[in-house]
C-alpha positions as a printed Julia matrix, in Angstrom:
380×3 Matrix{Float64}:
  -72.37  -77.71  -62.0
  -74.71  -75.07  -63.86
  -76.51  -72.33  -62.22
  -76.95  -72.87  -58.68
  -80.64  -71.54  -57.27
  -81.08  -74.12  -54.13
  -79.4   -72.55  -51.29
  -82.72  -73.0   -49.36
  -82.03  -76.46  -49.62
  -77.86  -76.49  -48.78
  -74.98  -74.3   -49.83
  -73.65  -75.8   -53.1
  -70.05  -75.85  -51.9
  -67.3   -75.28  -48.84
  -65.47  -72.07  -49.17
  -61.61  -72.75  -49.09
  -60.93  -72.07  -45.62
  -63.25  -74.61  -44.74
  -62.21  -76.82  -46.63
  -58.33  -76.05  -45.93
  -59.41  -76.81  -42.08
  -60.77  -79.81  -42.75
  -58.51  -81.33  -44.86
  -55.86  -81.04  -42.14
  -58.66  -82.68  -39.37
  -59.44  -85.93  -41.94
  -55.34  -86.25  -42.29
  -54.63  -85.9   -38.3
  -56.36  -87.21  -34.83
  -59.68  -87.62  -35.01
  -61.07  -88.94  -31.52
  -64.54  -88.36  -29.75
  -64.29  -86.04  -27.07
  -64.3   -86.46  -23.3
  -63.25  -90.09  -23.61
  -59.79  -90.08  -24.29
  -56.26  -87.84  -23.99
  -55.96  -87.05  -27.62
  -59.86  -86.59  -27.66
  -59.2   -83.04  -25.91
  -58.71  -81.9   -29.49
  -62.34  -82.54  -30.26
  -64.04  -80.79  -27.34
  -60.95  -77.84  -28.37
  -62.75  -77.81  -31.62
  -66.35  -77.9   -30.19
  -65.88  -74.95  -27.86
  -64.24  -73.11  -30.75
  -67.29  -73.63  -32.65
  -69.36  -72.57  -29.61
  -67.58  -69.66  -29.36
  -68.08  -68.85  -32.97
  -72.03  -69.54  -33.1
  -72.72  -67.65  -29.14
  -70.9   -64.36  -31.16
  -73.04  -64.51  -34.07
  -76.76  -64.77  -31.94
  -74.93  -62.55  -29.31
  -75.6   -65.25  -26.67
  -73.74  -64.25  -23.52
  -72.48  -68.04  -22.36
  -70.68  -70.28  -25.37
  -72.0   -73.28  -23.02
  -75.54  -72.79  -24.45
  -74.85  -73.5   -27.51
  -75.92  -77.27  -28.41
  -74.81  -79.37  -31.5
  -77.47  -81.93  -33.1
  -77.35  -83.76  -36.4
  -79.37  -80.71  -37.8
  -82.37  -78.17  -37.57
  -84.76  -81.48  -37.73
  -83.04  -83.01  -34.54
  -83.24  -79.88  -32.75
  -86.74  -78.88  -33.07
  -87.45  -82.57  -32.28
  -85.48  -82.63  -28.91
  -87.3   -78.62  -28.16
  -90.8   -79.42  -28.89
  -90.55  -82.95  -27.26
  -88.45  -81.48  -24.29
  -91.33  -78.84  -23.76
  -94.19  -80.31  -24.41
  -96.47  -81.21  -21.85
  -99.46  -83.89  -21.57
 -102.6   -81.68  -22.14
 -100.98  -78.19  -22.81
 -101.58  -76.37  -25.85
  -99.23  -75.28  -28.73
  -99.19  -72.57  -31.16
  -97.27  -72.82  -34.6
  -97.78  -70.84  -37.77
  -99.69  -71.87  -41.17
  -96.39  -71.73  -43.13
  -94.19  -74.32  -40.85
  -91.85  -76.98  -42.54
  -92.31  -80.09  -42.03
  -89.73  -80.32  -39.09
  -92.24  -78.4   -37.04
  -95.42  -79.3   -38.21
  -94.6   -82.88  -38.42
  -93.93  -83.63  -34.58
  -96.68  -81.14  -33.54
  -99.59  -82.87  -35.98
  -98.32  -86.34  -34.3
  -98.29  -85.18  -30.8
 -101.86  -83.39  -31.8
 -103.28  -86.97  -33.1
 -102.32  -89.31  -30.32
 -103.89  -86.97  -27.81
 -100.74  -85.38  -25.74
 -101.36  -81.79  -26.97
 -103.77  -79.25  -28.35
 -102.41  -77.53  -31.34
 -103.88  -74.61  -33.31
 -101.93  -73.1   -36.59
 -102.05  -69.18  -36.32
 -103.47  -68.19  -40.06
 -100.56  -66.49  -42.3
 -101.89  -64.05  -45.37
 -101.28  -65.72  -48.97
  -97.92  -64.22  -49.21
  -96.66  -66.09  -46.28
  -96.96  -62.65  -43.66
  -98.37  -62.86  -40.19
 -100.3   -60.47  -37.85
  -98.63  -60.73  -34.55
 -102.08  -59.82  -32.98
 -103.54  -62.68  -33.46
 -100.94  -64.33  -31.31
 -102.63  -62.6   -28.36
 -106.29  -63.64  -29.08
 -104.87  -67.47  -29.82
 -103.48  -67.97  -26.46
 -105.14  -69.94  -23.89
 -104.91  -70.76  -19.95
 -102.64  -74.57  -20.76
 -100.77  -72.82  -23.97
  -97.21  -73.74  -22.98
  -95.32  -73.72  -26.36
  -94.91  -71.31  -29.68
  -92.83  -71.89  -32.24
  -92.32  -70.75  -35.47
  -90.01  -70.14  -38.67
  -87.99  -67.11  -38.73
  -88.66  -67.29  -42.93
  -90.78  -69.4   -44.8
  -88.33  -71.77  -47.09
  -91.31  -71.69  -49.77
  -92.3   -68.22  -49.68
  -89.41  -66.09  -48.26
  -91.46  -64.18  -46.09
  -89.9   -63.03  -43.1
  -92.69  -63.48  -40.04
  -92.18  -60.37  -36.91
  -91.14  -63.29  -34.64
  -90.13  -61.17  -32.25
  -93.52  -59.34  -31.91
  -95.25  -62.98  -31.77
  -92.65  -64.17  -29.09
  -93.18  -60.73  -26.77
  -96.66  -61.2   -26.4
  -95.93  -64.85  -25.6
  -93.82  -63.95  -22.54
  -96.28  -62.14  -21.24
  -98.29  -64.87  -20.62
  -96.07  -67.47  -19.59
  -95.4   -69.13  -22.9
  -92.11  -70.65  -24.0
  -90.83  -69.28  -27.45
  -89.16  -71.7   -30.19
  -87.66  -69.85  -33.15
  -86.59  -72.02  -36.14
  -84.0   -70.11  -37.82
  -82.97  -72.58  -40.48
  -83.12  -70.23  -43.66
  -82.23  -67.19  -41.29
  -79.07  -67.83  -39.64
  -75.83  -66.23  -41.15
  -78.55  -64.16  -43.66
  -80.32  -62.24  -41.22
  -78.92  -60.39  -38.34
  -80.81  -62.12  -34.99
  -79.58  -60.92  -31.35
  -81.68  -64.42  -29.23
  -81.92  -62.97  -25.71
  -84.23  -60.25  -27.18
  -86.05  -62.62  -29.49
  -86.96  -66.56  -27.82
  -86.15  -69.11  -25.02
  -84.37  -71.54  -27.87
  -82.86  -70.92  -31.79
  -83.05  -73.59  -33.8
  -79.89  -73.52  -36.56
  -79.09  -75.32  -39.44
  -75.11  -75.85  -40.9
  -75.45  -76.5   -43.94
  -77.53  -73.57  -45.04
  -76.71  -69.72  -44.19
  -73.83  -70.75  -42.19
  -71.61  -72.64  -45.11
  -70.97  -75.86  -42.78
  -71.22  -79.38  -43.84
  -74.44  -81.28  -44.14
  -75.65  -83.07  -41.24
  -74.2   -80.23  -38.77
  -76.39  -77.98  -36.64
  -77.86  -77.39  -33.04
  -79.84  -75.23  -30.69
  -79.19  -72.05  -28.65
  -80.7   -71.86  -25.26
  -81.93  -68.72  -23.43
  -81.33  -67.9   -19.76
  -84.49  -69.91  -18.67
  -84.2   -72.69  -20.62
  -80.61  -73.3   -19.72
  -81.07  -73.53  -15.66
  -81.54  -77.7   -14.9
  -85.03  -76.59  -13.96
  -85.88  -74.24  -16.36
  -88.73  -76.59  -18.19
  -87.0   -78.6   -20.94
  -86.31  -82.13  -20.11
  -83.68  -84.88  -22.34
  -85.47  -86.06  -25.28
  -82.54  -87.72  -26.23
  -79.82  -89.89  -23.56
  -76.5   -91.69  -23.71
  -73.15  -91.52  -22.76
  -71.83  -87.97  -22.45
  -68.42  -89.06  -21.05
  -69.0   -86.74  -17.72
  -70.96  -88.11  -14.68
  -70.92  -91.49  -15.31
  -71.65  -92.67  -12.17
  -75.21  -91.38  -12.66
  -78.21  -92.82  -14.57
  -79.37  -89.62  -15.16
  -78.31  -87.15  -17.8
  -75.79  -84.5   -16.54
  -77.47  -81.55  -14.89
  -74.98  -79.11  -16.74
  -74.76  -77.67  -20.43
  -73.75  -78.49  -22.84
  -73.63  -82.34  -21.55
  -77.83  -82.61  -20.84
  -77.99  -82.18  -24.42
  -75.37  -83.99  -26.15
  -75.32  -87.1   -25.59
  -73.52  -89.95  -27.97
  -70.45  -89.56  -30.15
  -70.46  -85.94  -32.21
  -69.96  -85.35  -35.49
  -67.05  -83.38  -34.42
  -65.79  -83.13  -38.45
  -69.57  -81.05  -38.95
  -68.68  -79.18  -35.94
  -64.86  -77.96  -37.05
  -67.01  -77.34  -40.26
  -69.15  -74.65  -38.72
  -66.26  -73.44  -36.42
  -64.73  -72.27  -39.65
  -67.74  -71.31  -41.4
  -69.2   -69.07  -38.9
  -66.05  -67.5   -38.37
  -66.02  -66.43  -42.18
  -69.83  -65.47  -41.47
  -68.9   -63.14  -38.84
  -65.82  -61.84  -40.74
  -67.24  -60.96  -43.74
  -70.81  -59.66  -41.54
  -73.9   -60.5   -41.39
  -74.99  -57.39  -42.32
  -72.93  -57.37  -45.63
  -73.97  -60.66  -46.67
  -77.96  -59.54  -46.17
  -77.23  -56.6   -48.51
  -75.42  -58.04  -51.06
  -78.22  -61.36  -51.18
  -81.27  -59.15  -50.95
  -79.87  -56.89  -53.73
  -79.83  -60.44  -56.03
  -83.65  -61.13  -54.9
  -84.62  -57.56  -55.77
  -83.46  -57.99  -59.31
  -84.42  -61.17  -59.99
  -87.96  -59.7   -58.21
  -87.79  -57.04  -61.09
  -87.13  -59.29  -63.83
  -90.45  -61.02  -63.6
  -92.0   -58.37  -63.64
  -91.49  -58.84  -67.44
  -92.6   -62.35  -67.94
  -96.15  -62.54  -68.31
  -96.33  -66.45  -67.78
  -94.83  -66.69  -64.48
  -96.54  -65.53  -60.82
  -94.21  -64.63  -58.24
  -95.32  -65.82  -54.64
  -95.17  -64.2   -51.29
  -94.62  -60.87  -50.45
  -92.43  -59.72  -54.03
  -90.93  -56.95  -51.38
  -86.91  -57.79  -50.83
  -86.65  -56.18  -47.63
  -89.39  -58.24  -46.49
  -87.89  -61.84  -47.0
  -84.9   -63.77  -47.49
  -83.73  -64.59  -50.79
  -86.16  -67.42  -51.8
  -88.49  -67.13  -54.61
  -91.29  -69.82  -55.46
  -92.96  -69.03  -58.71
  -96.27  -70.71  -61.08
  -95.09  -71.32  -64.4
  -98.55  -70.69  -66.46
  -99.07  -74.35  -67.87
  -96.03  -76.15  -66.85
  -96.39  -78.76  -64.28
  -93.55  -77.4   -61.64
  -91.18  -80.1   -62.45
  -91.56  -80.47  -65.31
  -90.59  -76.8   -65.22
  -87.65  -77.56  -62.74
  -86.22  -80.41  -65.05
  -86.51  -77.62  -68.31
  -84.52  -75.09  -66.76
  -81.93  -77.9   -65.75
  -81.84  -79.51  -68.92
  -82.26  -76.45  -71.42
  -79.92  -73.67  -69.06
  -78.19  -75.51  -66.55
  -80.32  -73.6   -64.06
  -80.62  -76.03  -60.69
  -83.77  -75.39  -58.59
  -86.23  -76.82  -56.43
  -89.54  -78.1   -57.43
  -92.85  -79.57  -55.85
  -93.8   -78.83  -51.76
  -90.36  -78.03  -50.63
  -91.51  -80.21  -47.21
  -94.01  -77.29  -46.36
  -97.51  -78.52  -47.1
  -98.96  -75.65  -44.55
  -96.63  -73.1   -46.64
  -98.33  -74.27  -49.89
 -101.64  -74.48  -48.69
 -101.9   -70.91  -47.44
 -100.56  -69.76  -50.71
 -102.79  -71.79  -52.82
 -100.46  -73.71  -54.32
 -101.46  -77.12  -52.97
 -100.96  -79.7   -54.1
  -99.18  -78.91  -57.26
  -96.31  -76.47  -55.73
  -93.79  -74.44  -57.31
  -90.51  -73.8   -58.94
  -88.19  -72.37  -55.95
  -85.5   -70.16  -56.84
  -83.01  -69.73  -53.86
  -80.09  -67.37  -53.53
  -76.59  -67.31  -51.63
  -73.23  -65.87  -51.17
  -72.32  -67.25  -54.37
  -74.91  -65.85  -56.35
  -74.28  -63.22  -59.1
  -75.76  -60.83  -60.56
  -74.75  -62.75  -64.39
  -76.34  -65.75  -63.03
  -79.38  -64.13  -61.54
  -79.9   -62.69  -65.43
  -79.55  -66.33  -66.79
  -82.26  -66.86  -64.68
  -84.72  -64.75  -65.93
  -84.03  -65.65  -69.36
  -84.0   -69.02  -68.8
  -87.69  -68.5   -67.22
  -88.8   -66.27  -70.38
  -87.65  -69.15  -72.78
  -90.59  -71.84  -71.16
């Protein structure tokens, strides 16, 4: 496959285990849950993966733990779940497009106020100004945990303190956080927003939500976005009162589900902790390394304990993909090229429209590889 530099985008590849587990659920019984005998096995397999994902946010109660089709669906079912008609929402100047998407639609056909809370050029955020943005109807804040364009790591939990203390609800998207940087929820937002296929190692198409104590009570302010069958109080028209059921409705993708069970598991084996260390110390010397080439300017903050292991760079007088497709073409090296699906993230660094080559690192990231890199990059 090359050089893999796109784990922003989705981890390359299953580890064994995962794929061991798997293997055996494709070859056996593979039935919906709640509907059926046999179908035990899948709700078995969802709680395991509840289990798994409630230990690794240190959420008290495994029954908060919701499963989507992904980070997209997710932030989708929060913000429309939240919002209300005439309140006012707060969301940061580096969002992807999962976020600022739904909120710039809501914003345009009247339902809410929305303001973007200004991020420095390296993707870093006062918290202060979270204070001074609030108003009497502000009901909602959400935010990235790390920009996917810049890296930057934002002080969420600063931002979403000050927004209790008014009254606000708190939405933390933790797609290119989770299983990369250590996150206890309770102390941190009212919902976590988590992507499989990322961080955690799952399978595309896998991820969910993570409810705080308010948030989880029937009356705690989030209503269905989405409603089906749920296999559980079917007598009623309306969605179950209980979790996980308000939240799940439809057949799920039970086989993305087993995926994370297993994953996460190997997440929280191997520690969170660990894996930080050993992906920031890859960042830092790939950081160090451009030093050295005069034709290509990092963005964001260039500090490894301040971000996540992505790295967007300008290649002086290449056209980013045609940068992208070079380093593919001449070295093998994969990467990401253009807007990366964060217009507000490129516009606050300056790089709008014509974006940047993203370099991205993960578990399977070495230090050889991360060397290639740079050389490859010094050869355009």
């Amino acid at each position: 496959m090359g050089i893999y530099a796109n784990y922003a985008a989705t981890s390359p590849a299953l580890s064994a285990p995962v794929v061991k587990e798997l293997s055996g659920y494709v070859g056996g019984t593979h039935l919906n849950a709640g509907r059926n005998f046999e179908g035990l096995e899948a709700g078995a397999i969802a709680l395991r993966a509840r289990r798994a994902m409630a230990r690794l946010f240190d959420v008290p109660d495994p029954l908060r733990v919701i499963f989507t089709s992904g980070a997209t669906q997710s932030l989708n079912m929060l913000i429309h779940g939240l919002i209300q008609e005439g309140c006012h929402v707060l969301a940061t100047g580096v969002e992807h497009n999962a976020v600022a998407r739904p909120l710039h639609q809501l914003h345009k056909n009247g339902v809410i106020e929305l303001d973007w809370l200004s991020c420095g050029p390296d993707g870093s955020l006062d918290a202060g100004i979270v204070r001074a943005a609030i108003k009497k109807n502000t009901r909602l804040l959400v935010m990235t945990h790390a920009s996917n364009v810049l890296g930057t790591v934002l002080p969420a939990a600063d931002c979403f303190r000050i927004a209790r203390e008014y009254g606000v609800f708190t939405v933390l998207d933790a797609a290119q956080t989770g299983g990369i940087v250590p996150l206890t929820m309770e102390d941190c937002c009212d919902a976590l927003v988590f992507a499989g296929h990322k961080g955690l190692g799952g399978l595309a198409g896998s991820g969910g939500f993570v409810l705080g104590k308010a948030l989880a009570e029937a009356s705690g302010g989030i209503r269905p976005w989405v409603s089906g069958g749920t296999g559980s109080a079917s007598d009623s028209l309306d969605m179950p009162g209980f979790l996980p059921d308000r939240f799940e409705p439809g057949t799920q993708n039970t086989i993305g589900i087993l995926s994370l069970a297993a994953s996460v598991e190997e997440v929280l084996r191997m520690g969170v902790e660990n894996i930080s260390e050993r992906e920031r110390g890859c960042t830092a010397r790939f950081l160090s390394g451009l030093g050295e080439i005069k034709k290509v300017r990092p963005c964001g903050t260039c500090d490894p304990a301040r971000c996540v292991p992505v790295v967007s760079v300008v290649v002086q007088g290449r056209d980013s993909g045609e940068a992208s497709r070079l380093l593919f073409e001449r070295h093998g090296v994969i990467t990401r090229s253009g807007l990366h699906c964060s217009p507000l993230a490129h516009q606050t660094a300056g790089t709008f429209p014509d974006g940047t080559v993203r370099f991205s690192f993960g578990r399977g990231t070495t230090e050889e590889e991360v060397d290639a890199m740079l050389e490859a990059l010094s050869s355009l």
